[in-house]
C-alpha positions as CSV (number, residue, x, y, z in Angstrom):
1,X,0.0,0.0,0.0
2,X,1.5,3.3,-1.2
3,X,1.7,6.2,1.1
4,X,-1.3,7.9,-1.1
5,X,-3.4,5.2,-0.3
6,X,-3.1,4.9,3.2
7,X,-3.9,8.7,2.8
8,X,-7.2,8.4,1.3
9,X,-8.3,5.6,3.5
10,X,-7.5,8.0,6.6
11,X,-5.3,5.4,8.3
12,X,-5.8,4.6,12.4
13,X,-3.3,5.8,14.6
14,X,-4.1,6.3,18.2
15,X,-1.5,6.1,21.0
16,X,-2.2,6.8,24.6
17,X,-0.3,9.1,26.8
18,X,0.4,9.5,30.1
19,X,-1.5,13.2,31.2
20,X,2.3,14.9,32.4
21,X,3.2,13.6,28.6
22,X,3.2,16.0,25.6
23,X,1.2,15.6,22.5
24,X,3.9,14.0,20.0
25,X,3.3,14.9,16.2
26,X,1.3,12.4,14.1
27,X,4.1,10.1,12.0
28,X,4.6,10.4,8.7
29,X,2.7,8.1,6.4
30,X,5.9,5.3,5.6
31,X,5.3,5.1,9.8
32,X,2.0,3.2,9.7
33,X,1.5,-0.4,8.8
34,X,-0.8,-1.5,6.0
35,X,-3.5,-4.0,8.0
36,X,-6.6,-4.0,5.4
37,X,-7.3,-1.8,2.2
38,X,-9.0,0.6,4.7
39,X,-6.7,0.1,7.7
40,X,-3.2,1.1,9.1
41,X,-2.0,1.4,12.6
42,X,1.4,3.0,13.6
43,X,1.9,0.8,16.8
44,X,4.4,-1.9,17.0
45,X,2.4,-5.6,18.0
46,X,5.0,-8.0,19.5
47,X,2.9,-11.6,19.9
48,X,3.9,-13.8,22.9
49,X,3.7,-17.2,22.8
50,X,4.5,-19.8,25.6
51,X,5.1,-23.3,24.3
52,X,6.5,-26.5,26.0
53,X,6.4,-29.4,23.9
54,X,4.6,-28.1,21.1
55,X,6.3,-28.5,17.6
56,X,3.5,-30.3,16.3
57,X,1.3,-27.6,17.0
58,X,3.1,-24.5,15.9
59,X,3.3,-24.6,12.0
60,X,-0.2,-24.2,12.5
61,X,0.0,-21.1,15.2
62,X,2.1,-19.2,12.9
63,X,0.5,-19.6,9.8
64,X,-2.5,-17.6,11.7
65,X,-0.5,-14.6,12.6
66,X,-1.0,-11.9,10.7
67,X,2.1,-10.6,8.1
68,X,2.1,-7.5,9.8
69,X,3.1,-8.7,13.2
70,X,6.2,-6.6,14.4
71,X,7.8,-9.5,16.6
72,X,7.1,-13.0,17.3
73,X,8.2,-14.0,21.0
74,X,8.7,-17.9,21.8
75,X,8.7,-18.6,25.5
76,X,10.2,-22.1,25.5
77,X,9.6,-24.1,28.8
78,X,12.6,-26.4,28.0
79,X,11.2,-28.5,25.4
80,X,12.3,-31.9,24.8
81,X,10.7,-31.8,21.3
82,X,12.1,-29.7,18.3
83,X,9.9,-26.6,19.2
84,X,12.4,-24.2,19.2
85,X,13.8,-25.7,16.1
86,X,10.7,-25.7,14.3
87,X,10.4,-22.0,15.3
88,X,13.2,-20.9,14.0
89,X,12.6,-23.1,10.6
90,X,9.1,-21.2,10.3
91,X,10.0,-18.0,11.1
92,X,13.8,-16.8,11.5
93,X,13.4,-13.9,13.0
94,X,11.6,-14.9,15.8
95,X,13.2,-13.6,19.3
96,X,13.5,-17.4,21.5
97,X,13.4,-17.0,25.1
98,X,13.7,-19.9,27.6
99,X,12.2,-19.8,30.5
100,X,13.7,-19.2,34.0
101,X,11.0,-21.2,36.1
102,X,7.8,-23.1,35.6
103,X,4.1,-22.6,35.1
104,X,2.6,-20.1,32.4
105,X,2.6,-17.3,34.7
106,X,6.2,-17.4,34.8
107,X,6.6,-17.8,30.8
108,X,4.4,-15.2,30.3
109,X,6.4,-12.9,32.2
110,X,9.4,-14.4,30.8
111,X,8.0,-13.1,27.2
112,X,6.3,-9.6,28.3
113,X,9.9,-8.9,29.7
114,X,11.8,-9.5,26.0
115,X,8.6,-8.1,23.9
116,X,9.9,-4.6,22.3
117,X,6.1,-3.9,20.7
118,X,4.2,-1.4,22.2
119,X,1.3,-3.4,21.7
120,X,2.1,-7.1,23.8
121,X,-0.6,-9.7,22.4
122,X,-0.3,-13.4,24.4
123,X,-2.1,-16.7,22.1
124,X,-1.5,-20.2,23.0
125,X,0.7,-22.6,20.9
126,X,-1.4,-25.9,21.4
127,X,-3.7,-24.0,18.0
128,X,-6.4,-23.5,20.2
129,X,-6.5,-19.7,19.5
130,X,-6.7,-18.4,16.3
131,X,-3.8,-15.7,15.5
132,X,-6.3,-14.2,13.1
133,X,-8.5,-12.8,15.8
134,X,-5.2,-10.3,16.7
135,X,-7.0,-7.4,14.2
136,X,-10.1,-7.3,16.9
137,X,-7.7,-7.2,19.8
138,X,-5.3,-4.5,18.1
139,X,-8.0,-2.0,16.8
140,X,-9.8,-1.9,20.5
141,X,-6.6,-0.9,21.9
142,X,-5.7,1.9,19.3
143,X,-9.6,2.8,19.5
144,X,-8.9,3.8,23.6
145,X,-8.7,0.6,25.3
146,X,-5.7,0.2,28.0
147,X,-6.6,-4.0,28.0
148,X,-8.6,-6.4,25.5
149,X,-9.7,-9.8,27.2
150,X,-10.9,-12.6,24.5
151,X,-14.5,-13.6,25.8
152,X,-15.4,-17.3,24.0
153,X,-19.0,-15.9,26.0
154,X,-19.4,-12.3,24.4
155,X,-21.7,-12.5,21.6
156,X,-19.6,-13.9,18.8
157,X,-17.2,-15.8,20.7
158,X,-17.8,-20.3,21.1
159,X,-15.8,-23.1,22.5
160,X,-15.3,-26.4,20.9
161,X,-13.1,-27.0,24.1
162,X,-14.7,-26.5,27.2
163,X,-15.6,-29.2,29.2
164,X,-18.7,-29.1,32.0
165,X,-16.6,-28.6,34.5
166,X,-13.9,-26.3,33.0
167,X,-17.6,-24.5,32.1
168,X,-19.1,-24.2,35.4
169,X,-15.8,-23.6,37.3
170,X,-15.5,-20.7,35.0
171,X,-18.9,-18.9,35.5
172,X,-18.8,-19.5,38.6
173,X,-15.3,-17.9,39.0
174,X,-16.6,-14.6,37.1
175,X,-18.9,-14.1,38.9
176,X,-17.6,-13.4,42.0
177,X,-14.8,-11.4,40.4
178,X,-17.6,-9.2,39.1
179,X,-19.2,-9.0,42.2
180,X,-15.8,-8.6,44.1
181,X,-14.7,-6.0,41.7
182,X,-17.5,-4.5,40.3
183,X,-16.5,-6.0,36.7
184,X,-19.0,-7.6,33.6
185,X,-16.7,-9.8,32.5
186,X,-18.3,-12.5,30.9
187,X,-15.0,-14.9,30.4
188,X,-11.9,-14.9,33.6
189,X,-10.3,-18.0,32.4
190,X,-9.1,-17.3,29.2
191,X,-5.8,-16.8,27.5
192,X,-6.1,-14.6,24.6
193,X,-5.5,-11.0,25.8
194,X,-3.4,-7.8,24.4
195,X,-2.7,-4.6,25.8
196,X,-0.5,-1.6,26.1
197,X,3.2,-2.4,26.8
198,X,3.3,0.4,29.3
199,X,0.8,-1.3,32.0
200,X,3.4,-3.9,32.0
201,X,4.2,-2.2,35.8
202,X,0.4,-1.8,36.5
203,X,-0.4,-5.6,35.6
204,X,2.8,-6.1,37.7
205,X,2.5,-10.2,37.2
206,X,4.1,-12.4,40.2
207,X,2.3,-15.4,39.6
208,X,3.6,-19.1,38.1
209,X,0.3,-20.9,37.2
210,X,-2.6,-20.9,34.9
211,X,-3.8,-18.1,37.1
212,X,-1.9,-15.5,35.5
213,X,-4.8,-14.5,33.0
214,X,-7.2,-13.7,36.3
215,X,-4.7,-11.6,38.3
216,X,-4.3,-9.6,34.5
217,X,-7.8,-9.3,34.4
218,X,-8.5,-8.6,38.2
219,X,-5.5,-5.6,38.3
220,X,-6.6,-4.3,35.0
221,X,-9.5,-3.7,37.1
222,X,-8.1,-2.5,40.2
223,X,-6.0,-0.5,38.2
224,X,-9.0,1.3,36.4
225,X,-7.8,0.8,33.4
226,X,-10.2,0.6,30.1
227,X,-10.7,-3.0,30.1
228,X,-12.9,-4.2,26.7
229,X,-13.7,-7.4,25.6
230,X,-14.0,-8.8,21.7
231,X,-15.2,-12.4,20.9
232,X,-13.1,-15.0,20.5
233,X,-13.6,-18.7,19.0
234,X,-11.3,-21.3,21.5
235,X,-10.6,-24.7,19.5
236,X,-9.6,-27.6,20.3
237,X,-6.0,-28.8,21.4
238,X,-4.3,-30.0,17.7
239,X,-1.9,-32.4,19.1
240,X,-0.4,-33.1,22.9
241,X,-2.4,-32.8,26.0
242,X,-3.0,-29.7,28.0
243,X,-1.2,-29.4,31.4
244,X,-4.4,-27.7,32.7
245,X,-6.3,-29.7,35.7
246,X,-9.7,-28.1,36.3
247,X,-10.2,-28.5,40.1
248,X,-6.1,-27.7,41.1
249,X,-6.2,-24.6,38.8
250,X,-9.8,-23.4,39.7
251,X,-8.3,-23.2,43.3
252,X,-5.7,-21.5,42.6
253,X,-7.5,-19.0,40.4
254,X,-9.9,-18.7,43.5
255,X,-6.4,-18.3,46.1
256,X,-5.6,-15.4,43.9
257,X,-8.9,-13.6,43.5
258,X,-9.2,-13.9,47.4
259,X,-5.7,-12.4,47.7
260,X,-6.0,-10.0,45.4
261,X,-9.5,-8.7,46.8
262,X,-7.3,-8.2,50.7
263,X,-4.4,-6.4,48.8
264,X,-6.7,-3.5,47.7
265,X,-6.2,-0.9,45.3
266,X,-3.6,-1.6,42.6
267,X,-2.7,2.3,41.6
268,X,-1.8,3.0,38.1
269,X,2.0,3.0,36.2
270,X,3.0,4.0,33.4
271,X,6.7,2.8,32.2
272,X,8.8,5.9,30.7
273,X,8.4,6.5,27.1
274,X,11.0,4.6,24.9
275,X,11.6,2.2,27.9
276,X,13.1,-0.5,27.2
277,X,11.9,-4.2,27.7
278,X,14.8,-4.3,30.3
279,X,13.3,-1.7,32.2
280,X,9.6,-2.3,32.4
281,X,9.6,-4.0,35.9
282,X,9.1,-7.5,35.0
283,X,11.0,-10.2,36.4
């Protein structure tokens, strides 16, 4: 897409600032990125994926991602398989990192810390979300959301992987973070989620587990941030099993909203501008 293109479709580009931060001039046109024939954003979008055993599964992951992508992040939990291999095969550029502990929490952290973007996005590598879905999450944010939570319960979004159980835990769970937190979330249990790189401090994540995408959620809250949520369509698993267990992660996700409700207030930060990864208080 030529500059005089992206011109006469009136391309998107909305960054938020901090109030004590000046108004920066628009850039110029060769700035933004070409998304649709009626689209361009000026943001960077670095994509974070955790994996663990998952080469059969990511050939498919990154044929979803979209070509405009800035920066592909592979949190590898120490794979015995060819993942990182396979990674590297699909897509050279892509920045490895190998994870320093256990649990998603800690990969996910891992990954936020090496992202450069100033748009973070985190997907799964077992397939089950759809790396096509990133424009909804993407134009939210550079329409005025601070956070974009995937809801496979707004209208729009479906499951073909939920079980009864994983089903009713999960309502259940919501609804007492909404009533805890004064929240309408309609989905706390899910992993597809993007947001500014510069709440990286707010979000402040110090958890190892599968609970990681509840505190996000529950401190984007606390946090009053602009949360929004856009539909999102989980699949199944393509190959492996998951390492989630229903009943000893519900617990923990209800341990954390628990702790989280006795902490209080979670007061709003905002990284300097140009930070880098380095320095945006993630361990």
């Amino acid at each position: 897409m030529s500059p005089e293109s992206i011109r006469h479709n009136r391309a998107v580009h909305t960054t938020p600032l901090r109030p004590d931060q000046p108004l920066r001039s628009i850039p110029p046109l060769e700035q933004f990125v070409p998304v649709t024939p009626h689209l361009a954003i000026s943001p960077t979008v670095s994509v974070v994926i955790p994996a663990m055993n998952e080469a059969d599964n990511l050939p498919h992951v990154f044929a979803t991602l979209p070509h405009w992508v800035d920066e592909i992040v592979l949190v590898d939990g120490n794979s015995v398989d060819d993942t990182v291999e396979v990674a590297r095969r699909l897509r050279p550029n892509v920045k490895i990192v190998t994870q320093p502990g256990r649990g998603k929490g800690d990969a996910l952290a891992a990954g936020f810390a090496a992202a450069s973007g100033d748009i973070i996005v985190m997907i799964d590598a077992d397939g089950s979300t759809d790396g096509r879905e990133i424009i909804s999450f993407v134009a939210a944010l550079v329409s005025g959301a601070d956070f974009v939570k995937g809801s496979r319960y707004a209208s729009g979004g479906h499951s073909d992987d939920l079980t009864f159980s994983r089903r009713f835990g999960n309502k259940i769970l919501t609804k007492i973070v909404n009533l805890l937190y004064g929240t309408q979330y309609t989905d706390l249990c899910y992993g597809y989620n993007a947001f500014w790189a510069h709440h990286l401090r707010t979000l402040d994540l110090d958890c190892d587990g599968f609970e990681v995408e509840t505190l996000m959620n529950i401190r984007a809250a606390k946090a009053g941030l602009k949360v929004v949520e856009v539909p999102s369509h989980e699949r199944c698993r393509i190959h492996g099993e998951s390492n989630l267990r229903a009943v000893r992660d519900g617990l923990r996700v209800l341990r954390t909203i628990v702790r989280e409700w006795r902490r209080g207030p979670v007061y709003l930060e905002v990284e300097p501008a140009g930070a880098p990864a380095a320095d945006r208080g993630v361990a």
